[in-house]
C-alpha positions, 0 to 999 in steps of 0.5 A: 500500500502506497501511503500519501505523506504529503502535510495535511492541515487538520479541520476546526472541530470546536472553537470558543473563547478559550481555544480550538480543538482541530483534527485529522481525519483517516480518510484523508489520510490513510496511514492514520486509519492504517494505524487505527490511529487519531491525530488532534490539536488543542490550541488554547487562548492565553488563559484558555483552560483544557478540562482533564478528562477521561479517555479509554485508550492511551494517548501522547500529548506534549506542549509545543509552546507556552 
């Protein structure tokens, strides 16, 4: 399977005053659903606060400013 590796941007999921939810969606690009794999980006607002939440599968998060 050839897989396309070319940069994708991700779609705005959410937006609110305190920041956006974005993500990747498999069908666009295959070597996530390949994977069984997500992919999302949380961008908050100065101030902006993410509510801690439960999830049943693992995940990475890491901070890439601030």
């Amino acid at each position: 399977m050839e897989l396309d590796l070319t940069p994708k941007l991700p779609k705005q999921v959410y937006g609110g005053d305190g920041g956006s939810y974005f993500a990747w969606c498999p069908e666009e690009l295959p070597m996530l659903k390949e994977g069984n794999i997500g992919a999302a980006k949380l961008a908050l607002k100065q101030h902006g606060f993410a509510v801690p939440r439960y999830s049943d599968s693992p995940k990475v998060a890491y901070v890439l400013q601030g």
